[in-house]
Each structure stands twice: as structure tokens, then as C-alpha cells.
Residue, then its C-alpha position, 0 to 999 in steps of 0.5 A: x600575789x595578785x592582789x593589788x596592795x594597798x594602805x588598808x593591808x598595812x591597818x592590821x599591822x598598825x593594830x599591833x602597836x596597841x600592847x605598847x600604847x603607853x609607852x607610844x604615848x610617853x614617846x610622843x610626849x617627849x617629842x611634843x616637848x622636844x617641838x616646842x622646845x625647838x620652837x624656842x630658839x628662833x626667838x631667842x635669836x630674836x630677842x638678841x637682835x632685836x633688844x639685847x645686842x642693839x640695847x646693850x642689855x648685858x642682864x637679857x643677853x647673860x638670860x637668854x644664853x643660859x636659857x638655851x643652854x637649859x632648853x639644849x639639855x632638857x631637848x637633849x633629855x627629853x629626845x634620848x628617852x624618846x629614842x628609848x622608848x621607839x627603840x623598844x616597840x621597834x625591838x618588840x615588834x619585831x620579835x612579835x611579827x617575826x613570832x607570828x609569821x614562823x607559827x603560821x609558816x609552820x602550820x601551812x600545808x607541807x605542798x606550800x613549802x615544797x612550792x617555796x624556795x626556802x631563800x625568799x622565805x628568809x628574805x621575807x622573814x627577814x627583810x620584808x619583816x624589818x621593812x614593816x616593822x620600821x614603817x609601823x613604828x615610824x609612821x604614827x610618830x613621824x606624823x602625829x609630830x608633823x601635824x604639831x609642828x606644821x600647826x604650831x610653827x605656822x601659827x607662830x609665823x602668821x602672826x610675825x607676818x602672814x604675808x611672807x607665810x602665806x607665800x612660803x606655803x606655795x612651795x609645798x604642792x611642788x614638793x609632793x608632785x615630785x614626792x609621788x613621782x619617785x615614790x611610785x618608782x622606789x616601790x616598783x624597784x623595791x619588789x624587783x630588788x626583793x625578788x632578786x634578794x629572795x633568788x640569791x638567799x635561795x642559791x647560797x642556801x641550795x649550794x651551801x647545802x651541797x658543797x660536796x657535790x659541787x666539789x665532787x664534780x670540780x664545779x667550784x668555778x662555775x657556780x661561783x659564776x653564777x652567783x655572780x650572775x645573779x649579784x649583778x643583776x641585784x647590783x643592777x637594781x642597787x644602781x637603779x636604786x641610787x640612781x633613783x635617790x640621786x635624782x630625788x635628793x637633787x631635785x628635793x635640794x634644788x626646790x628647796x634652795x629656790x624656795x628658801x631664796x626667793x623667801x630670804x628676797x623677800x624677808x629682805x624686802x620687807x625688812x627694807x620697806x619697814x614692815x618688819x625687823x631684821x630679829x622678825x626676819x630672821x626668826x621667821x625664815x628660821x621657822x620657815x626652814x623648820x616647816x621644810x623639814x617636816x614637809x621632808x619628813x612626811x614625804x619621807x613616810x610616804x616614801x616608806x609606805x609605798x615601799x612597805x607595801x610590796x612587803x606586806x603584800x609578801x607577809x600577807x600570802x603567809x599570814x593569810x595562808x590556809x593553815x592545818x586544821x591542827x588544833x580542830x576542837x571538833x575532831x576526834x581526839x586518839x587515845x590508846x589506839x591499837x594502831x591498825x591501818x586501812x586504806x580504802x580503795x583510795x586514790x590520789x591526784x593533784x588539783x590541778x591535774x587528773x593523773x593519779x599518782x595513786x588509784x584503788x588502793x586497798x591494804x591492811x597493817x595490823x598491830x604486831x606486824x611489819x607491813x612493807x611497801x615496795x616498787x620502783x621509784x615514783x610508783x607512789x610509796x611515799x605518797x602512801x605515808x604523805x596520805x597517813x599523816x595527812x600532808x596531803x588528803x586522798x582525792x577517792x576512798x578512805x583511811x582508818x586507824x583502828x576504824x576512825x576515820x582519819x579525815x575526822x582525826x585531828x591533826x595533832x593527836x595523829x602525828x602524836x600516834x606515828x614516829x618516822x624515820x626517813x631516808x632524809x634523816x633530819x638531826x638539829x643542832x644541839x646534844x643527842x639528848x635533845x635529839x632523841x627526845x625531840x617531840x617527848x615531853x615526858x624524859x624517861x632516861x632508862x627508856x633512852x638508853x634502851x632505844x640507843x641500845x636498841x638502834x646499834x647507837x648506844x655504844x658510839x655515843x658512849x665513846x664520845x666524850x660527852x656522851x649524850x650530852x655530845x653536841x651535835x649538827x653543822x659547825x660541830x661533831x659530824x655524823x656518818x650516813x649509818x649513824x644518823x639513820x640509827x640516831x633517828x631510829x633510836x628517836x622513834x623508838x623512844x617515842x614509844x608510839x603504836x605507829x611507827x614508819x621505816x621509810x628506808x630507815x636502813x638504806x645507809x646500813x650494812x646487812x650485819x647492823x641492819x640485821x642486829x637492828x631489827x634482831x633488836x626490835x622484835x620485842x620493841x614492836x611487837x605491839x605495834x603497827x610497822x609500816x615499812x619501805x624498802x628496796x633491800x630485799x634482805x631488809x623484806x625479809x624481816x615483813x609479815x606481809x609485802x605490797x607490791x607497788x606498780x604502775x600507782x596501783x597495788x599488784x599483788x601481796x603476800x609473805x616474801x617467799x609466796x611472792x617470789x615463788x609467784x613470779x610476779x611484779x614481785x619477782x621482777x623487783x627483786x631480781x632487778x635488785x639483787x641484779x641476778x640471773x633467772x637460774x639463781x633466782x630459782x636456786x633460791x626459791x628451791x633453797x627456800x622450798x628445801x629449807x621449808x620441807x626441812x622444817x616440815x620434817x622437823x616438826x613433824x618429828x617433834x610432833x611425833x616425839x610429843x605423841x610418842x613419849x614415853x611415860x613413867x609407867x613404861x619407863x620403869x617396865x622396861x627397866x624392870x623387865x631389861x635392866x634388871x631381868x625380872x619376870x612379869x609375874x614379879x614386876x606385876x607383884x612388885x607395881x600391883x598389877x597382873x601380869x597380862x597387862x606388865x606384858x601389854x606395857x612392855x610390848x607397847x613401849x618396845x613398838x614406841x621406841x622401835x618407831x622413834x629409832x626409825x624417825x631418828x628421834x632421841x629418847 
């Protein structure tokens, strides 16, 4: 925030009051006529120091007491409605700011957020928010009436007498010296105090996110400490804060009192020396007082907008952020894709830096297939996911899906095309219906039920008392690590997408579920793209084709059993996983050549039983000649053929059988 604030970043705000014009200008009615109605009062004093009591004029004094008590209930009416009214916009405006400041918070790249602490981001939805809000809907009300009531009450006391009026007006340059001195103060004191808020909202949202590893390490002491580190540097700037405003109130008081002093001398003299009477004294040091208010509410107003400033500079950064391109009109629109994957030759880094977190990556996902991506940790995998949902784009080459270009995709039919589940799994506070269904417009309860069953989940939710319906998240019923995972798988399965993504979607599952889980999913996906991340060497298994990740880079790829027969980078990772000497690693790769030769041997017996089948012809030669004794010469007569070709039959079928025996091949 480099920027130098300034009123005209507060204008834009200002232009969000014009919806509610009509109830502003009804406001403002109400507070015309409760000013003038205001204005009356002083001169109803007059008249009863000056006629009613020195005349004794009982008719004029019984006139103008009910006088004022029917100005009291009108002013009284009149200023309740306008409460009402400036209630409402203030309502109103917040909710409307606060609306807009969330849908642009949410269209801001994923970096922007993962820069920002999620505490100053609620101290300025909140705060920052309300601190404008109060300004905008105060400032146009405050002034508009200010200028009426500074116009008309002058215009009153000039022509009482100018002279003691004209003198009043001396104090007023005095009073915004000292208004501009402190208000520059409050603004400096305002963003410290906004800085440290946003420190201790992000600290409670951090530990309170965490509280089982804080008491898993006894550090309930120490991080109750250092939160009351960071309270006493806010209280710090609390203090400051009302050291500020004491000295403020004081000197206002001060100014004020010699101001109305040396006017009340004065009205005095001029009362003595003839030039006015004691109801003309009276009502113009009254009014005089009422212009003082106005003058403190101005300075007030322009406190509050040289505060509100460090506030709109901090919704600004938001408002004025570069959002995703996420309702582009001019991309191309994805409709019934395939869901093939290609990256090429694409590479990655930051702006700021010339390091490659990624560099020549060149891979294919095919529909019908897992495709899995495996390495060790920061080699770049989940940056590979990051590129194809676009929270990030590739610094070199390029992505497809189904051969577009993924950079003139747009956004929002992408992410319609892909469903993730991550290792994080995100579950939102309500039912698990609502949670299944998250990002579906379209209910279909059968396909639901289907994923549940799909992802191992279907029979817990059923135990719950409220089934689907269960409510679910913080403060309620509390899921396990397995059943999370499994709830988010089941809610990308029901999206029914052709891209779907396992980022150690079963990392929290135990090797039997996992199992059943993908058991369960092979007719689910068969028509679709898997792209898969891993270290579980069981959950690889389950891939039709591994990259190796090293070194930001793709080492080798191929099927399970050819990468680990290759004794690669491959190789290295699974033997670090699975923690296994060389020798068994071997084992296993001869288990896994037997078991090959095995099935080698199978279907070569099964290809040998299809050539070798005996027909129906055979079959009833051979039960003829064996079963029932016949000569050729009568199975011939008997199917009408010769009895040379009965023989050939015979003999033919007699070498079949022979070499199904020696293959051990069962008839």
C-alpha cells in the first residue's frame, strides 16, 4: 500500500449512497425541520423575558409554554424518523460493501491469498468496512445540516446584533487549528491500531485452528504469553489512543469556555450600556452556543475522514485488485470434453525469481486411465495441479485438454470439467448433503447414494441419526481424518466430471478401505481422466502409467512393474518408502517376474485350449468309436461318410486330447 491516501479514494464510496437517495433526502428533511424547530427555542425564551413575565401577560405565557411543548414532540417525531431512515442506509451499506468486498476477495488469484493473513483480512472485512460505512453515511448528513444551521443561526444573530456576532466568529479559526493538529495524529495512531488488530485476529484464527497441537506440545502457557505480547502492544496504541482524545476533549473544553466567557462579558456590556435587552442577550449567546455545536461537528466529520482514509486505503488493495479472468466472454467455452491432458514442455517460476520450481515438463493423461505423479516432497507435483486449474500459469510451454489451449479456456467452464480431493480436505459447516452436493446444481439423490457407496461412506452415514441430513463441521458432530477424505471423495465422484484429481486423496486410509475404495471406482472412472499423487506404493499400483518427479523436472515413466524393474529414481522412492532393503526389493521384483511368467503360461494354455477344442464332430466319433464300440465302417454309414475320413477324425482328435493332457488342460 504505497499509495498516498487521499479524500478522492473516499468519492467512490460516496456514489454508493445514490440507491438510497430518496430515503437520504427524506432524512434530511427531517433534520431541516428539526433545525428550524430547534431555532425556536431561544426566542421563545426571548419573548418571556422580555414580554411575558416583565408584562405579566398570563395569555402569552400559557401561548408559548404550549408552544414548546408541541415544537418538543414534532422535533421529537421528526428526528426519530430520521434516526430510522440513516439507520437503514447504514444497515444497508454495509451489507452491500461488505457483499462486494467478499465476491472480489474471492475472484483474487490463489497467490494473493496465500500472501495474506487471513486475520487482517477479517479486520478489514469487519472493521475497516464499518469505519467507512459510518463515515459515508454520516458525513453527507452531518455537513448538509451544518451549513443550514451555521446559515440560518448567524443570519438570526446578525440581526439581533452583528456586532457581538461578528466577535463570536473569532474563535472559529482557533478551533480547526487545533482540530487539524489532532486529527492528522488520530489517522497515524488509527493504522498502527488497524495493523496490530489484523496481528491478533490472525494469531486467534492460527491457534485456534490448531489447539491440538498446542496441547499436544504443553505450550498452553507459552502461546497465552504471546498473545498477551501482542494485547499489550494494542493496548499500547488503546492508550495512545485516549491520551490523544483526552488532550483533544481538553483543549476543545478549554477554547470553548474562554470563547463563551468572554462572549457572556460582552452580551453583559451591551445589556448595561443599553444597546440590547436581557431576552436579546440571552437568546443570542444561546444561539451562539448552538453554532458551537455545529463547528464540533464538523471537526468531528473531519476527524472521521481522516481516519477513514487508512481504511479505504486497506479496502482499496481489495477492491482494486486484479481478479481472474473468471467470466471472460471471449474464451472458449468447454462442452462435452473427452478430458485428455497434456503438458508441454512447460516450465514454471515465480516472478519475482528465476528459479524453476518446474522446467520441460512433457506428460500425457489419457481418458480411461490413472496417471499418477510421484517424488519427494517439493519436487513440484502439486504445482503440476496448481498449472491445470489455473491458479497459477506456466512461465514456458503449454497445456491442453483435449487439444485447447488451456490459457484461452475460460476459467469457469475449466474448474466446471475437474473435481479434486485433497490431502486437506475441506468440510463446511451443515449437512452431508449439502456437502456432497457442494458446486452441483443439479440434485440427483440415486447418484449420491451411488458415490457414498462408492467411497466406503455410505454405511456410516447411515448410522447417524439423521443420515444425510447429519449436521456436520466446527461445534458439531466431528469427523475422523479416514472419513473426511472418503466424504470428499464421494463428493467428487458425484460431481461426475471427466477430470478428476486424487491428491493423496487416501493418504488417512488403511490399505484394506483404500483398496475396496478403488475396487469401487473402476467402473466410476473408466471414462474419465485420473490424475493421481502419491507416495503410498500400494495406492501406484492402481496406475496405468507413473512420472517420476526429481529435481522440478520428470525422470523417467512407465507402468509400476517396468519402473521398478529399471532400478531408477523410481526404484530410490519406493525403497525410501517402503523403508526396505535391497535384497527384498529383489524378492519383490522376482515375485513380480514369476508371477508374470505365471500368467504368461496361463494364457498360453488358455490360447491353446481355444485352438485345441474339440468339435462336435470329434466328439461324437470319439464316443462312437470308444464309448460304444463301433467299427468305422458303421459310424461312417451311421453320420454318411466314408469310413477313411471316420479314421482321420479319430485319429485327429485322439493327437488333440493327447497334447491337452501333456498341457494339463481339462476337457
Amino acid at each position: 500500500m504505497n499509495e498516498k491516501p487521499n479524500l478522492r479514494m473516499l468519492g467512490a464510496y460516496f456514489r454508493l449512497l445514490m440507491p438510497y437517495w430518496d430515503k437520504s433526502v427524506l432524512s434530511l428533511l427531517c433534520v431541516g425541520i428539526c433545525v428550524i424547530f430547534g431555532m425556536v427555542s431561544p426566542l421563545i425564551t426571548m419573548l418571556l423575558i422580555d414580554y411575558a413575565y416583565p408584562n405579566q401577560d398570563l395569555f402569552l405565557l400559557t401561548f408559548l409554554v404550549f408552544f414548546g411543548i408541541v415544537i418538543f414532540f414534532f422535533n421529537t417525531f421528526f428526528s426519530d424518523v430520521s434516526e430510522y431512515f440513516d439507520t437503514f442506509i447504514h444497515q444497508t451499506l454495509a451489507i452491500d460493501l461488505r457483499k462486494r468486498f467478499f465476491a472480489r476477495l474471492l475472484r483474487l488469484p490463489l497467490r494473493f491469498h496465500y500472501e495474506k493473513q487471513v486475520g487482517d483480512l477479517m479486520v478489514r472485512v469487519t472493521d475497516d468496512i464499518d469505519t467507512i460505512v459510518d463515515t459515508v453515511s454520516e458525513v453527507i448528513p452531518v455537513f448538509l445540516k451544518t451549513i443550514f444551521q451555521l446559515v440560518a443561526l448567524l443570519l438570526i444573530c446578525i440581526s439581533i446584533d452583528w456586532t457581538l456576532t461578528l466577535l463570536a466568529l473569532v474563535g472559529i479559526p482557533l478551533y480547526f487549528v487545533q482540530t487539524g493538529f489532532f486529527a492528522g495524529r488520530f489517522a497515524h495512531v488509527q493504522e498502527k491500531s488497524q495493523k496490530k488488530e489484523s496481528e491478533v485476529y490472525t494469531f486467534y484464527q492460527e491457534k485456534m485452528s490448531n489447539v491440538k497441537t498446542i496441547k499436544s506440545f504443553n505450550q498452553e502457557l507459552y502461546e497465552t504469553d504471546r498473545l498477551i505480547d501482542k494485547l499489550k502492544g494494542l493496548f499500547k496504541l488503546v492508550r495512545e489512543n485516549l491520551f490523544l482524545a483526552f488532550f483533544n476533549s481538553f483543549f476543545d473544553a478549554m477554547l470553548v469556555t474562554l470563547w463563551i466567557s468572554f462572549l457572556t462579558w460582552y452580551g453583559g456590556y451591551r445589556v448595561i450600556s443599553g444597546h440590547i435587552t436581557i431576552g436579546e442577550v440571552m437568546a443570542i449567546l444561546t444561539y451562539l452556543g448552538q453554532i458551537h455545536q455545529p463547528f464540533m461537528d464538523f471537526g468531528a466529520v473531519y476527524k472521521s475522514l481522516i481516519s477513514s482514509l487508512v481504511s479505504v486505503q486497506r479496502v482499496e488493495e481489495i477492491m482494486n485488485g486484479h481478479p481472474e479472468a473468471y467470466y471472460d466472454t471471449k474464451s472458449f467455452v468447454l462442452f462435452q470434453i473427452e478430458g485428455k491432458i497434456k503438458f508441454e514442455e512447460v516450465g514454471f517460476h515465480y516472478p519475482e525469481t528465476d528459479e524453476y520450481i518446474l522446467k520441460d515438463v512433457t506428460l500425457t493423461a489419457n481418458p480411461g486411465e490413472i496417471t499418477a505423479l510421484c517424488g519427494a516432497s517439493g519436487a513440484g507435483k502439486s504445482t503440476i495441479i496448481d498449472l491445470l486449474l489455473r491458479f497459477i500459469e506456466p512461465t514456458d510451454g503449454k497445456i491442453f485438454i483435449d487439444n485447447y489451449d488451456l490459457q484461452k479456456i475460460s476459467l469457469m467452464t475449466l474448474r466446471a470439467n475437474i473435481s479434486i480431493v485433497s490431502q486437506d480436505v475441506i468440510i463446511f459447516s451443515g449437512s452431508i448433503r449439502e456437502n456432497l452436493q457442494y458446486g452441483c446444481k443439479v440434485v440427483d439423490e440415486a447418484r449420491m447414494v451411488q458415490s457414498a457407496k462408492d467411497a466406503e461412506i455410505h454405511e456410516f452415514i447411515m448410522s447417524l441419526p439423521d443420515g444425510y441430513d447429519t449436521v456436520i463441521g466446527e461445534g458439531v458432530l466431528g469427523l475422523s481424518g479416514g472419513q473426511r477424505q472418503r466424504l470428499s471423495v464421494a463428493r467428487a465422484l458425484y460431481r461426475n466430471v471427466k477430470i478428476l484429481i486424487l491428491d493423496e486423496a487416501t493418504s488417512a486410509l488403511d490399505s484394506i478401505t483404500e483398496s475396496k475404495l478403488y475396487q469401487n471406482m473402476k467402473e466410476r472412472i473408466k471414462d474419465k481422466t485420473v490424475l493421481m499423487i502419491t507416495h503410498r506404493p500400494s495406492t501406484l499400483r492402481n496406475a496405468s502409467k507413473i512420472y517420476v518427479i526429481a529435481e522440478n523436472e520428470i525422470s523417467e515413466s512407465g507402468t509400476f512393474d517396468k519402473l521398478l524393474a529399471k532400478k531408477g529414481d523410481f526404484y530410490k522412492f519406493y525403497q525410501a518408502q517402503l523403508q526396505e532393503s535391497e535384497e527384498k526389493i529383489e524378492e519383490k521384483i522376482d515375485l513380480i517376474k514369476y508371477k508374470k511368467k505365471i500368467a504368461r503360461e496361463k494364457e498360453k494354455k488358455t490360447r491353446a485350449k481355444k485352438a485345441m477344442k474339440l468339435s462336435a464332430l470329434e466328439k461324437k466319433v470319439l464316443k462312437l468309436y470308444y464309448d460304444d464300440g463301433e467299427t468305422y465302417a458303421k459310424i461312417g454309414k451311421e453320420l454318411n461318410m466314408e469310413p477313411y475320413d471316420i479314421s482321420l477324425i479319430r485319429k485327429s482328435a485322439k493327437d488333440k486330447l493327447d497334447r491337452m493332457k501333456e498341457l494339463e488342460i481339462e476337457e
